[in-house]
DOKOLKOL-450367 format. One record per residue: residue in three letters; x, y, z of N, C-alpha, C in turn. Coordinates in Angstrom, 2 decimals. Example, Ala and Ser with C-alpha at 12.3 -4.5 7.8 and 13.67 -1.06 7.14 Angstrom:
2
 type      nu      nv      nw     cau     cav     caw      cu      cv      cw
  ALA   13.19   -5.69    7.80   12.30   -4.50    7.80   13.20   -3.30    7.80
  SER   12.85   -2.25    7.08   13.67   -1.06    7.14   12.90    0.03    7.87
//
This chain:
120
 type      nu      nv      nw     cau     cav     caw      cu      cv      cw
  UNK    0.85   -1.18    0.00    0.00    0.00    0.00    0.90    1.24    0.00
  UNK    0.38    2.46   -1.22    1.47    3.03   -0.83    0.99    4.32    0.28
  UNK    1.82    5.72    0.19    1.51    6.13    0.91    0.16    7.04    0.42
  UNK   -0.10    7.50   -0.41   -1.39    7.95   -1.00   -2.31    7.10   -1.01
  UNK   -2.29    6.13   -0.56   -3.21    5.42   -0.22   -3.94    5.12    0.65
  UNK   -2.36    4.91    1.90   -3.40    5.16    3.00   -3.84    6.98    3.57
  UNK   -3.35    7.37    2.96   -3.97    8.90    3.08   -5.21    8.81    2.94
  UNK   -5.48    8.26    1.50   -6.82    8.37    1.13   -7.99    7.39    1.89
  UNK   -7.46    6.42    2.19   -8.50    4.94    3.38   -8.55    6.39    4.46
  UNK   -7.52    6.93    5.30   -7.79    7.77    6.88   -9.03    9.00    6.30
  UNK   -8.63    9.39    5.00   -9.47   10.57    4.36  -11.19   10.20    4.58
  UNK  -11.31    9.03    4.23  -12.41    8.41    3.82  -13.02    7.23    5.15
  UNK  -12.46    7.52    6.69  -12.73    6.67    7.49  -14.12    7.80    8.29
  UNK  -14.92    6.92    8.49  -16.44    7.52    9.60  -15.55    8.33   10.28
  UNK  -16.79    9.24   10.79  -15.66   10.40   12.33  -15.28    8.85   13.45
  UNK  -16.71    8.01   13.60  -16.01    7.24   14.64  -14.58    6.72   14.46
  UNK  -14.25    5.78   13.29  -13.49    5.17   13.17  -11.88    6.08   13.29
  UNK  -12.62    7.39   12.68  -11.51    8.24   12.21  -10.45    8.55   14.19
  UNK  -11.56    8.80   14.67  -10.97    9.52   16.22  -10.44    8.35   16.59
  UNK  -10.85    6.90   16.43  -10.06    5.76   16.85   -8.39    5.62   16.55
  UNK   -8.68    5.81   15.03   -7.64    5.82   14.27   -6.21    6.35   15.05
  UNK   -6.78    7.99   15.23   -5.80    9.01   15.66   -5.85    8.76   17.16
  UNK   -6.50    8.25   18.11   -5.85    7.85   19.11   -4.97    7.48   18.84
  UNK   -5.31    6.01   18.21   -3.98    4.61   18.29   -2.58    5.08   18.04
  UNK   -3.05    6.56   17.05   -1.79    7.04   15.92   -0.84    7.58   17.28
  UNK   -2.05    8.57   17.98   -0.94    9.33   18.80   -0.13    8.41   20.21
  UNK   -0.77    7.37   20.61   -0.11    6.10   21.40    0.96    5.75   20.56
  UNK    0.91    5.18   19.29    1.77    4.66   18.66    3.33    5.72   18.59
  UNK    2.70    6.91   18.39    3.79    8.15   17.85    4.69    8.09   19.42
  UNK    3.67    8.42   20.43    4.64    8.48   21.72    5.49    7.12   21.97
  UNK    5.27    6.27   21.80    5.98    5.33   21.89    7.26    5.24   20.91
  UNK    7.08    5.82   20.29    8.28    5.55   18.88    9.23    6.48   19.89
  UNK    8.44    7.63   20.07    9.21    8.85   20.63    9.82    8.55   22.15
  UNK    9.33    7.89   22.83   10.01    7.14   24.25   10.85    6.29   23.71
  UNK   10.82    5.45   22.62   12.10    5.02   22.24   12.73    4.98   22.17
  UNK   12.59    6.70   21.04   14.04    7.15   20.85   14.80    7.70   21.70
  UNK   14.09    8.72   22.82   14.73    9.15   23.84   16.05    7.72   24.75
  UNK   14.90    6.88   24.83   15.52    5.86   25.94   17.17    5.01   25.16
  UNK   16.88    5.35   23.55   17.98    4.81   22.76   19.15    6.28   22.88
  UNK   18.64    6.87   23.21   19.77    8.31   23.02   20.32    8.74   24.13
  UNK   19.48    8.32   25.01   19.86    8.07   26.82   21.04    7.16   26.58
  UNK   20.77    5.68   26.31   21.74    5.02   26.42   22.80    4.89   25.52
  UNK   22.85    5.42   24.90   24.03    5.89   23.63   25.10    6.98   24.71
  UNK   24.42    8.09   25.08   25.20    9.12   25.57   24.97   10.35   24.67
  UNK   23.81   10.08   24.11   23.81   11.24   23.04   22.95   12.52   24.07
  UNK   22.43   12.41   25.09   21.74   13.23   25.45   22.94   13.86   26.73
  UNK   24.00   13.41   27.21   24.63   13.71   28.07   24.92   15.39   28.39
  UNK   25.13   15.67   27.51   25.57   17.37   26.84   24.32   17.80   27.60
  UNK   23.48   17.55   26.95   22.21   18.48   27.64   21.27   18.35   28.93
  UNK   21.97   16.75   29.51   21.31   17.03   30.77   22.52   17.73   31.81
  UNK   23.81   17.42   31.27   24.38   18.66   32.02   24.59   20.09   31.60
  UNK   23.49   20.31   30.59   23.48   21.87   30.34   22.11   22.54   31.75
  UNK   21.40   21.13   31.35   20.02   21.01   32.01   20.28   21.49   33.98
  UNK   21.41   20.56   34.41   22.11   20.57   35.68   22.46   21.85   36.18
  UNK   23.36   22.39   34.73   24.04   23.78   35.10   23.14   24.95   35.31
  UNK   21.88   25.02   34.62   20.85   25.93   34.23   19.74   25.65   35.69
  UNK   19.46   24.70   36.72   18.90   24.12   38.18   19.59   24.92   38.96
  UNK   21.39   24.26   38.80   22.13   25.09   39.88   21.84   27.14   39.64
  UNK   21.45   27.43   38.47   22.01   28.79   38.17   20.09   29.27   38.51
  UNK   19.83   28.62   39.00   18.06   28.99   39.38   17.99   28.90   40.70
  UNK   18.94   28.05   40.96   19.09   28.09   43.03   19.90   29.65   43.33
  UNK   20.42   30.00   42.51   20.94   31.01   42.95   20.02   32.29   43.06
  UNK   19.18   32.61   41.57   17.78   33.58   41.00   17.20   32.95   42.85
  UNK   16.85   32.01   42.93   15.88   31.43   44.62   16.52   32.31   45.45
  UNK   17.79   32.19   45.80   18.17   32.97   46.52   18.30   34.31   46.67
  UNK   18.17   34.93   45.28   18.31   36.27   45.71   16.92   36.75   45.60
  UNK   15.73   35.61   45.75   14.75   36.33   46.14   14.37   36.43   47.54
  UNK   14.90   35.83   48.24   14.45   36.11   49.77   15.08   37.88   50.08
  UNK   16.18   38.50   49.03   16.39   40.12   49.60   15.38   41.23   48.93
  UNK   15.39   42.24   49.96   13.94   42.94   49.31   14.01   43.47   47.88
  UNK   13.01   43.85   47.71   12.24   44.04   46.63   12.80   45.59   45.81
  UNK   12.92   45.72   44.58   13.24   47.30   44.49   12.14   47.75   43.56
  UNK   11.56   48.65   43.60   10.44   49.43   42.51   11.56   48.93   41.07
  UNK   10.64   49.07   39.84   11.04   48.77   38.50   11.88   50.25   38.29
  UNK   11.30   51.41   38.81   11.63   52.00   38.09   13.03   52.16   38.52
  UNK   13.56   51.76   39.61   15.24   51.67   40.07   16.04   51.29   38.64
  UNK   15.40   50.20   37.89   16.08   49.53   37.20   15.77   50.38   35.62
  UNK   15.43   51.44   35.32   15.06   52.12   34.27   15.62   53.57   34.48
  UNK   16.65   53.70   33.69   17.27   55.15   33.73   16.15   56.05   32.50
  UNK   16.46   57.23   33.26   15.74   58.05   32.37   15.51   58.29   31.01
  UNK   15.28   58.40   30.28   14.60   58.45   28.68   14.83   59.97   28.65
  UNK   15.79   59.93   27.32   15.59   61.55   26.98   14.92   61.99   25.51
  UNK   13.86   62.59   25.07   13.34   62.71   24.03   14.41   62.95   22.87
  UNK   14.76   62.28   21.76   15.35   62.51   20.61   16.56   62.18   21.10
  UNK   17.47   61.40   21.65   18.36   60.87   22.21   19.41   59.76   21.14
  UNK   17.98   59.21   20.28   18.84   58.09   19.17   18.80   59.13   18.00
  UNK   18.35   60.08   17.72   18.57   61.20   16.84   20.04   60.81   16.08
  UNK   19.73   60.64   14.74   21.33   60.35   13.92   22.05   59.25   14.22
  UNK   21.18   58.50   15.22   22.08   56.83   15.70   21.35   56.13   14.31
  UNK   20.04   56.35   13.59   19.65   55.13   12.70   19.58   55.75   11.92
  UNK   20.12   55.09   10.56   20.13   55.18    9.31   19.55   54.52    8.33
  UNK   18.67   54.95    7.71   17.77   54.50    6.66   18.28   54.39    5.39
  UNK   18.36   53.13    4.47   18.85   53.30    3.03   18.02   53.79    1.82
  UNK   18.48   54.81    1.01   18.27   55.37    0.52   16.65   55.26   -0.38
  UNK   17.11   53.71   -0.26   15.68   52.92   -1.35   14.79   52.22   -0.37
  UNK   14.69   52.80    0.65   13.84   52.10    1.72   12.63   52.15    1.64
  UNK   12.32   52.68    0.73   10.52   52.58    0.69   10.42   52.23   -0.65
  UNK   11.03   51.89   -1.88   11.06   50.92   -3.10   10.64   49.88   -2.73
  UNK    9.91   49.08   -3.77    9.33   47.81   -3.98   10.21   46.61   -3.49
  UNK   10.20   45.84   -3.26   11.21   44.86   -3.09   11.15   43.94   -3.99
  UNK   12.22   43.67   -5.21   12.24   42.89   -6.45   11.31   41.42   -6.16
  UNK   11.82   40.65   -4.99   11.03   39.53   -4.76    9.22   39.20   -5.29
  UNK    8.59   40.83   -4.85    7.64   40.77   -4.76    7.06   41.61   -6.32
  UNK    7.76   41.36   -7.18    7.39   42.15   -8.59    6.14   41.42   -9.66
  UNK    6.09   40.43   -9.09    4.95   39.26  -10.10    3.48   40.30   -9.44
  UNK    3.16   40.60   -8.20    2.16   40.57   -7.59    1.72   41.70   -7.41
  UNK    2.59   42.98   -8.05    2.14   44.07   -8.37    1.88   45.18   -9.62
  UNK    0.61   45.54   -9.57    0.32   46.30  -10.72    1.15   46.85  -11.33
  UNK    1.34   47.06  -12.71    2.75   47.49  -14.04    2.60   48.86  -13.61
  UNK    1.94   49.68  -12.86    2.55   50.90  -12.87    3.42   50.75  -11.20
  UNK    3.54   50.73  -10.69    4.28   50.43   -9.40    5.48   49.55   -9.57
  UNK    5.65   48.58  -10.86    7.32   48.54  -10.67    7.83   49.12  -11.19
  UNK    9.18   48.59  -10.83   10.41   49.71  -10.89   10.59   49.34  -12.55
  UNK   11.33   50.02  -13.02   11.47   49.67  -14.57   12.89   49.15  -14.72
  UNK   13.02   48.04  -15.47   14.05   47.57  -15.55   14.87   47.53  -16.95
  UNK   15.70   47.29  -17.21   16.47   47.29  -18.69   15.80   46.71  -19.45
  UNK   14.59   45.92  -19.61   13.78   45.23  -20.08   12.48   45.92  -20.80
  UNK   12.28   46.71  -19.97   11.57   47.43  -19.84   11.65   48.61  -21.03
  UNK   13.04   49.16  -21.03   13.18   50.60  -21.98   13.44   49.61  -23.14
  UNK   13.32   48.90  -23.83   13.93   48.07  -25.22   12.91   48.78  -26.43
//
């Protein structure tokens, strides 16, 4: 059977049969998927990340701890804002509001840009 096939049998199953179906599917799927974990466990392939996992526990006992000291308002942590401050920090390119070539199929012939093609 190939695979358009059984596409088409699940396409064509009653709602009952159908919700049966996709139970079994999603039992079946987790199991493949506990598999693989338990095969990657015992390989050593997961080692890396349960001691990334370890390092990232210990580095949350610490966040625990520094919540037992008091509390500070937000705004401690927010320096003042000065109006027009990034003034001349951002720069816009020249053609920044031009069409973007990608999108040239999907727009009306007077809105693109004209190309060498174009003047012939």
């Amino acid at each position: 059977m190939t695979l358009a096939e059984i596409e088409q049998a699940i396409a064509e199953l009653p709602s009952q049969d159908y919700n049966r179906f996709r139970e079994w599917f999603e039992e079946f799927d987790a199991q493949l998927w506990d598999k693989q974990i338990e095969d990657d466990a015992k390989s050593g392939r997961l080692d890396k990340l349960i001691a990334e996992v370890e390092k990232e526990i210990n580095d949350l006992s610490v966040i625990e701890e520094r919540r037992n000291e008091p509390e500070r308002p937000l705004r401690e942590y927010l320096h003042k804002r000065k109006f027009g401050s990034a003034k001349g920090k951002i720069k816009f390119a020249e053609d920044f509001d031009e069409p973007l070539e990608d999108f040239h199929e999907y727009m009306p012939n007077e809105n693109k840009p004209s190309t060498n093609s174009d003047h012939e």
